[in-house]
One Martini backbone bead per residue (centre of mass of N, CA, C, O) as a GRO file, in nm:
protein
  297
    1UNK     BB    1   9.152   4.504  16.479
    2UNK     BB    2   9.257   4.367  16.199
    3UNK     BB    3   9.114   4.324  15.855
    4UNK     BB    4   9.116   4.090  15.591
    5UNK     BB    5   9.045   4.006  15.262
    6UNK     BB    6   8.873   3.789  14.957
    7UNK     BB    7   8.602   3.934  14.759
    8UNK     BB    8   8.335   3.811  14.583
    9UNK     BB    9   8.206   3.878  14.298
   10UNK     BB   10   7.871   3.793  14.193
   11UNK     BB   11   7.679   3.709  13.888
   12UNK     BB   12   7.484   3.814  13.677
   13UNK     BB   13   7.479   3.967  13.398
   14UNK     BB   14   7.415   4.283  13.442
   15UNK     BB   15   7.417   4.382  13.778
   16UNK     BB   16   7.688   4.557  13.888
   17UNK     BB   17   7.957   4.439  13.969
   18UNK     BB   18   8.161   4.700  13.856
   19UNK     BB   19   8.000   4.937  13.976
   20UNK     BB   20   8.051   4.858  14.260
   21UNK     BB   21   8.376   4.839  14.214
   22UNK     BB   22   8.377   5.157  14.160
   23UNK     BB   23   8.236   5.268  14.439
   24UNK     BB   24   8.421   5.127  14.665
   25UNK     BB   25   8.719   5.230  14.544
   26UNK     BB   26   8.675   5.503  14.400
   27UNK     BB   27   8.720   5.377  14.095
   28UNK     BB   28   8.770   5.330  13.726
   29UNK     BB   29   8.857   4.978  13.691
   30UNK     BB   30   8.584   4.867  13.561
   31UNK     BB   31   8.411   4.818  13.285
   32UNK     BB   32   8.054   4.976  13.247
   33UNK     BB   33   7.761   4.883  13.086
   34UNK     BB   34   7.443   4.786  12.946
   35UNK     BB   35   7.613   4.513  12.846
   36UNK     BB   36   7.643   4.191  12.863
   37UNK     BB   37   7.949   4.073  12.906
   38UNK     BB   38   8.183   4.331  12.999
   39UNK     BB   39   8.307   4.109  13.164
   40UNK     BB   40   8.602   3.876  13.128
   41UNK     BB   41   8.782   3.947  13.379
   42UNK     BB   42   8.961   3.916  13.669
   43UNK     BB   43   8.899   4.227  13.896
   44UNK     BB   44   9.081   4.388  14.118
   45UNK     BB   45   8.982   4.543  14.429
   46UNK     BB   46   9.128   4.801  14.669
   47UNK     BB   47   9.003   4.862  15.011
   48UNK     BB   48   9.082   5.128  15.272
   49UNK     BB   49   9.077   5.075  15.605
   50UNK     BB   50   9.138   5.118  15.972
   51UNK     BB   51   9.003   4.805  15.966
   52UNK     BB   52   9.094   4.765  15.674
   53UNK     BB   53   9.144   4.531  15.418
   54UNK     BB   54   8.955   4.518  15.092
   55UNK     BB   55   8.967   4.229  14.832
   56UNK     BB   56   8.812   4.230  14.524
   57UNK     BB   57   8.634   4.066  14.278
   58UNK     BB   58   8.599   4.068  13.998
   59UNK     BB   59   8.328   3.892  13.768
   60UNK     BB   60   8.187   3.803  13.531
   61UNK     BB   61   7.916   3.634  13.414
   62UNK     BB   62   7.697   3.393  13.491
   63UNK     BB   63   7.633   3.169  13.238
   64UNK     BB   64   7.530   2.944  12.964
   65UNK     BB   65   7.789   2.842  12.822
   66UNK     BB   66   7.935   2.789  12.446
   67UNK     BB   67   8.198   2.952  12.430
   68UNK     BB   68   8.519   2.937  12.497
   69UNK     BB   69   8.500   3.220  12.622
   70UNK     BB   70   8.292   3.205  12.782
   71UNK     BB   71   8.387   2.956  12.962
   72UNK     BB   72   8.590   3.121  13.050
   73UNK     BB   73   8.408   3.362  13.179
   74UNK     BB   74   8.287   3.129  13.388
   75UNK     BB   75   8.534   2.975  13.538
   76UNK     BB   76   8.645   3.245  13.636
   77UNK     BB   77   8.374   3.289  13.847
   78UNK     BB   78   8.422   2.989  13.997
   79UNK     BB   79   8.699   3.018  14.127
   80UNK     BB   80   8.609   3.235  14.329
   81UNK     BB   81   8.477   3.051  14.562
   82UNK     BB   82   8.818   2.933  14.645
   83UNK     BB   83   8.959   3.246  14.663
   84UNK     BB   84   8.731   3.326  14.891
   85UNK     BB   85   8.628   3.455  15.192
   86UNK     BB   86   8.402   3.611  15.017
   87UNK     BB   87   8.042   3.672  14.946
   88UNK     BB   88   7.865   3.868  14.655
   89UNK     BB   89   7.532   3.842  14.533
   90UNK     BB   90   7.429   4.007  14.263
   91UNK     BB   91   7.132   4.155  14.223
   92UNK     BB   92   6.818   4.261  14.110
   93UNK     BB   93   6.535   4.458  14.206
   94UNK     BB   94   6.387   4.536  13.950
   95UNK     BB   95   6.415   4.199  13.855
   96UNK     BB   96   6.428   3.983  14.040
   97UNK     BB   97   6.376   3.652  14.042
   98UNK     BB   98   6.634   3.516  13.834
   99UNK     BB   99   6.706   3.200  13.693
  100UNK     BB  100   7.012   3.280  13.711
  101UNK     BB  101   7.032   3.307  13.981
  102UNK     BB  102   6.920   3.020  14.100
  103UNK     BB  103   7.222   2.914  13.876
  104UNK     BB  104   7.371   3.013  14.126
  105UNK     BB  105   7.282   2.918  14.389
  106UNK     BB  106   7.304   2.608  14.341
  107UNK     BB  107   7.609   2.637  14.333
  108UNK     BB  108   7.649   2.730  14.676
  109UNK     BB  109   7.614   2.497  14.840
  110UNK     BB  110   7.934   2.418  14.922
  111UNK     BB  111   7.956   2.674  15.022
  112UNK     BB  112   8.215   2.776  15.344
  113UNK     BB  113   8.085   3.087  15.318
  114UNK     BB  114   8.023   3.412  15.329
  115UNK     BB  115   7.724   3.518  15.229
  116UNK     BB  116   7.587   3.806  15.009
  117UNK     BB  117   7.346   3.971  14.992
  118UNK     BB  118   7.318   4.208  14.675
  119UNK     BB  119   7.085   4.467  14.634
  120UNK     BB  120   7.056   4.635  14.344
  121UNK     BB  121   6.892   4.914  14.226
  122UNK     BB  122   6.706   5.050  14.451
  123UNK     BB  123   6.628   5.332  14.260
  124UNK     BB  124   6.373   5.159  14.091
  125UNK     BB  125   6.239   5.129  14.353
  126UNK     BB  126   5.974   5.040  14.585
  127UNK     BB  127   5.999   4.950  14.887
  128UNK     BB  128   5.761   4.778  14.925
  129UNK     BB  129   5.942   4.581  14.700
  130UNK     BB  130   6.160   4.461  14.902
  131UNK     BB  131   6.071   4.270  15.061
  132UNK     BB  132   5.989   4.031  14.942
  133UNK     BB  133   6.244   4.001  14.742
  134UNK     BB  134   6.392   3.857  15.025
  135UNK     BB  135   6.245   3.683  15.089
  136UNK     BB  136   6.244   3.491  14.844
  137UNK     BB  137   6.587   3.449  14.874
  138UNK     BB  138   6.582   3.323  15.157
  139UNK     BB  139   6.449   3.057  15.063
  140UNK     BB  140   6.691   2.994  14.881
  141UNK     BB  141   6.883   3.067  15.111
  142UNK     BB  142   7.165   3.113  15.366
  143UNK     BB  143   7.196   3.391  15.427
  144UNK     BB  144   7.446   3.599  15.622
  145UNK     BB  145   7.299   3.844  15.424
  146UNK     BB  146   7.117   4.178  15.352
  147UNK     BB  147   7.205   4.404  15.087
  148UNK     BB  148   7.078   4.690  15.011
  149UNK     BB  149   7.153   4.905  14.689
  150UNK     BB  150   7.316   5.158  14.489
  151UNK     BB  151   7.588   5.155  14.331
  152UNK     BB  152   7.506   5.467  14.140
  153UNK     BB  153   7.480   5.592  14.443
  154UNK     BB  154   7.592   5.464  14.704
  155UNK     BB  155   7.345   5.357  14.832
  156UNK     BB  156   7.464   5.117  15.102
  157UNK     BB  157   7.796   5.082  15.113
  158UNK     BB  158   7.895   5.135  15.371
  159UNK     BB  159   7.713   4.887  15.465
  160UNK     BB  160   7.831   4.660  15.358
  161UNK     BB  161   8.142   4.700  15.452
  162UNK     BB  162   8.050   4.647  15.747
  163UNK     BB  163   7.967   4.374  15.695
  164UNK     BB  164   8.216   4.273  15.587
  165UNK     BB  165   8.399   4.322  15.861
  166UNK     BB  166   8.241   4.148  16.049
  167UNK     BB  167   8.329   3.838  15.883
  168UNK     BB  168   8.620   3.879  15.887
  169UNK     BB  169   8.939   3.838  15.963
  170UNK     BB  170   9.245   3.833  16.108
  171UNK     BB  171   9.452   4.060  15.930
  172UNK     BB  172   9.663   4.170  15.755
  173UNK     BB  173   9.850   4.369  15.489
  174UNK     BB  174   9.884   4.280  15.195
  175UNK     BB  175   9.876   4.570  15.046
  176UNK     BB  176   9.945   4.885  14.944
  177UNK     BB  177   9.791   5.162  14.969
  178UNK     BB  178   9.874   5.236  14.670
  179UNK     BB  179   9.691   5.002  14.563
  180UNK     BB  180   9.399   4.913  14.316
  181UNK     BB  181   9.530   4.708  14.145
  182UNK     BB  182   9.629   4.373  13.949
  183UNK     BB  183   9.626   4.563  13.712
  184UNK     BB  184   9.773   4.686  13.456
  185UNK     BB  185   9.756   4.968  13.225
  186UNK     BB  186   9.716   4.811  12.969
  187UNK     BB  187   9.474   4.658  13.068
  188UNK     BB  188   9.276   4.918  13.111
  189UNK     BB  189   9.320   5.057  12.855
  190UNK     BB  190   9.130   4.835  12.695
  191UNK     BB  191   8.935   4.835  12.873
  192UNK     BB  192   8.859   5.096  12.772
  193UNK     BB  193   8.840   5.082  12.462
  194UNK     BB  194   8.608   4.836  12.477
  195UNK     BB  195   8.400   5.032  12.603
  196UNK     BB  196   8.364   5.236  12.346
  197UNK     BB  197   8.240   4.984  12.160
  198UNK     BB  198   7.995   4.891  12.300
  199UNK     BB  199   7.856   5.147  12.299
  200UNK     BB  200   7.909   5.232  11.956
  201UNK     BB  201   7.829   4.941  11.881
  202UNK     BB  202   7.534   4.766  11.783
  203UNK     BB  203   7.644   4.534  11.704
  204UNK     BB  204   7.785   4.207  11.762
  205UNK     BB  205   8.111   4.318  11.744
  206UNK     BB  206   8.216   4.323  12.071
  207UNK     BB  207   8.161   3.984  12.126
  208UNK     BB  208   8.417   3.948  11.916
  209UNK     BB  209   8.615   4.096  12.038
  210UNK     BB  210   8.994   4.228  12.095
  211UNK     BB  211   9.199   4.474  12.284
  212UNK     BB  212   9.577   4.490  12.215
  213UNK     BB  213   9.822   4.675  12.381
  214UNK     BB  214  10.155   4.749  12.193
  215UNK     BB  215  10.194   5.013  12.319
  216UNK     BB  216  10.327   5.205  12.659
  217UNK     BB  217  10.431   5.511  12.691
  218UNK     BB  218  10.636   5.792  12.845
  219UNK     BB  219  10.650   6.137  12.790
  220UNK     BB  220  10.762   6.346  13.013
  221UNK     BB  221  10.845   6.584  12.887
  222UNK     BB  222  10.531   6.573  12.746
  223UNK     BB  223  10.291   6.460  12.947
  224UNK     BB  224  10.246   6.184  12.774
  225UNK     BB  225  10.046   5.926  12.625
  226UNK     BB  226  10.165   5.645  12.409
  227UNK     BB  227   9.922   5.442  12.230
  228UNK     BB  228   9.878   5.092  12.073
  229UNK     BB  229   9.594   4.959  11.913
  230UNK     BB  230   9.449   4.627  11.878
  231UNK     BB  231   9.170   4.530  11.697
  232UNK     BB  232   8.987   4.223  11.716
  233UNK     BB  233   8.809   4.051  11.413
  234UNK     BB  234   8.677   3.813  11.262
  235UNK     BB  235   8.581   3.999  11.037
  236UNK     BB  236   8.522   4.196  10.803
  237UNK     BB  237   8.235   4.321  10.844
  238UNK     BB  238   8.343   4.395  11.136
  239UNK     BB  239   8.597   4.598  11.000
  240UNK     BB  240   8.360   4.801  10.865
  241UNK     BB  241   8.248   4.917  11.122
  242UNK     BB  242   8.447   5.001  11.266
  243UNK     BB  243   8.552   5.186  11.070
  244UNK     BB  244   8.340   5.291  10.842
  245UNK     BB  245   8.307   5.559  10.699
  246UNK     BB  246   8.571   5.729  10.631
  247UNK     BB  247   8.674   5.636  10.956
  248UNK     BB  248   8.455   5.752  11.161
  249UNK     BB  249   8.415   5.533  11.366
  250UNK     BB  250   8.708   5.549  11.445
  251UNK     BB  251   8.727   5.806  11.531
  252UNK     BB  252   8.474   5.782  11.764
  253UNK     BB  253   8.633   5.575  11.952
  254UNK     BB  254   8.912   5.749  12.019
  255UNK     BB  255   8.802   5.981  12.103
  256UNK     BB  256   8.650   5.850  12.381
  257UNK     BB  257   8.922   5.700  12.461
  258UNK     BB  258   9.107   5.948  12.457
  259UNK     BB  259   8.928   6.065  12.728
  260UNK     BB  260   8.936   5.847  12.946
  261UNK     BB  261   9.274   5.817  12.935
  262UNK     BB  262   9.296   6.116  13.063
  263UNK     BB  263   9.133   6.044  13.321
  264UNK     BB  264   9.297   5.886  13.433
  265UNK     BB  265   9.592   5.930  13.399
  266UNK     BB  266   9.630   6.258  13.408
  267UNK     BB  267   9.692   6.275  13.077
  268UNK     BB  268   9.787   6.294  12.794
  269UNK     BB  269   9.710   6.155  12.487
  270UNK     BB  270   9.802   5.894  12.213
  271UNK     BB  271   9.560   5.731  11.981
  272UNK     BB  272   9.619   5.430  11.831
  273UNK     BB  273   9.463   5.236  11.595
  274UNK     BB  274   9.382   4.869  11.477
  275UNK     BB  275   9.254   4.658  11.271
  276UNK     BB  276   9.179   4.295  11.253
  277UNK     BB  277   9.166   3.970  11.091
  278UNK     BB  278   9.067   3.691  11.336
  279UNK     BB  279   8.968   3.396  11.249
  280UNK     BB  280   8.821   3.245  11.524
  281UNK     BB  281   8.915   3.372  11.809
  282UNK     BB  282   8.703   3.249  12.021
  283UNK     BB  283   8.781   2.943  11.953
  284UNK     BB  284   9.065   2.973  11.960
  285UNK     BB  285   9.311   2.871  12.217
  286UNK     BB  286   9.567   3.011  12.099
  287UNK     BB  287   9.413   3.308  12.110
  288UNK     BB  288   9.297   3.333  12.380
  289UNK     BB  289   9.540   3.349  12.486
  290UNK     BB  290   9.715   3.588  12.356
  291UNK     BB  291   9.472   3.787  12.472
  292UNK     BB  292   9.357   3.702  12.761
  293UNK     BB  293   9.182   3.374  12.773
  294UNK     BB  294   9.273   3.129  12.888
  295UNK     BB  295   9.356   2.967  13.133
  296UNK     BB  296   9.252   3.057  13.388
  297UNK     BB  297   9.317   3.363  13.586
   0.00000   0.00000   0.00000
């Protein structure tokens, strides 16, 4: 029996579920950092067994979201709930269970799939503070499952794998072996680019900006992929940071990501940055949607 199906990763900002979603697929096709809100739109990762397809939805961190953009990547990961033939809610072991969890638990009241506790981080407890913390979460919901494991270790990932396929229905291949995600080179290259933005800046402007590759040729003769980002932020002060001392600072988040783009590429990049000053730009609907933040996608 073959089976296939839509899992939605879910949970709070910074609990680990990009790096599931990259230790699953295996490959680093969703940006994870140690700053929360760093993942802002829903991007998908299929993973082939001889017994099934497993097409997972990487998601936002849900939280109280006060601006547009917030609203908007966390309505992004409300949607997944409908559109996801099992969920799996993502917790820290190590700080147990927060206020956040709990709100988005209560969230799950009325969903009618199956639910699975995925307690990452277990490499930062001793185990004796496991059992705990598992009776703690199953007193708050009838999950389907609870599977404790380790995301950056990969400790416990095939029994998850196990344990989803045994929930899973009977269906077809849905995508081609050789598809590892339907997010384009573009959407990905944008996303290593303020990946290395979010490590290298320590001020707030991560959390306003937005970039945008304008180019994304491949020059076959010379083995080349040559790409041009514009970094868009919302203020000038922000364009000063970005920029640095005599371009400092825009010097070594290029050189970070133009390492990263060709590890992932497997081929030589040219990475051409340029910064822009759009006020008020996370705010603002009509540019929430030409940076790729519209109306829930």
């Amino acid at each position: 029996m073959f089976k296939s199906g839509f899992i939605g990763i879910i949970g709070r900002p910074n609990v680990g579920k990009s790096t599931l979603l990259n230790s699953i697929v295996g490959e680093r096709i969703a940006i994870a950092t140690h700053k929360p809100q760093t993942t802002r739109n829903r991007i998908m990762g299929i993973r082939n067994l001889p017994a099934g397809q497993l097409i997972f939805l990487d998601t936002p961190g849900i939280h109280q979201a006060e601006t547009p953009l917030n609203r908007y990547m966390v309505d992004t990961a409300l949607d997944t709930f409908g559109n996801s033939d099992l969920l799996l809610l993502v917790v820290e072991a190590d700080v147990g269970c927060q206020p956040g969890d709990q709100y988005i638990i209560k969230a799950l009241g009325e969903v009618n799939i199956p639910i699975l506790l995925v307690i990452n981080k277990i490499d930062l407890i001793a185990k004796p503070q496991l059992l705990p913390l598992i009776d703690r979460f199953q007193k708050l919901f009838p999950f389907t499952a609870v599977v404790p494991l380790s995301a950056r270790t990969g400790d416990g990932v095939a029994i998850l794998l196990e344990e989803i396929l045994s929930h899973l229905a009977e269906g077809p291949e849905l995508f081609p072996e050789d598809v590892m995600t339907d997010r384009s080179e573009r959407f990905i290259a944008a996303e290593m680019i303020r990946e290395q933005i979010i490590l290298l800046v320590r001020q707030e402007v991560p959390y306003t900006l937005a970039v945008v590759v304008e180019a994304f040729q491949e020059v076959e003769q010379s083995n080349l992929l040559r790409i041009q980002a514009v970094i868009n932020v919302e203020k000038d002060s922000h364009k000063g940071i970005l920029i640095g001392r005599q371009g400092a600072m825009l010097k070594q988040i290029g050189t970070a990501a133009r390492l990263s783009l060709e590890k992932f590429f497997a081929t030589r990049v040219y990475l051409e940055l340029f910064v822009k000053v759009r006020p008020g730009w996370t705010k603002d609907a009509k540019i929430l949607k030409e940076f790729g933040y519209g109306e829930k996608a």
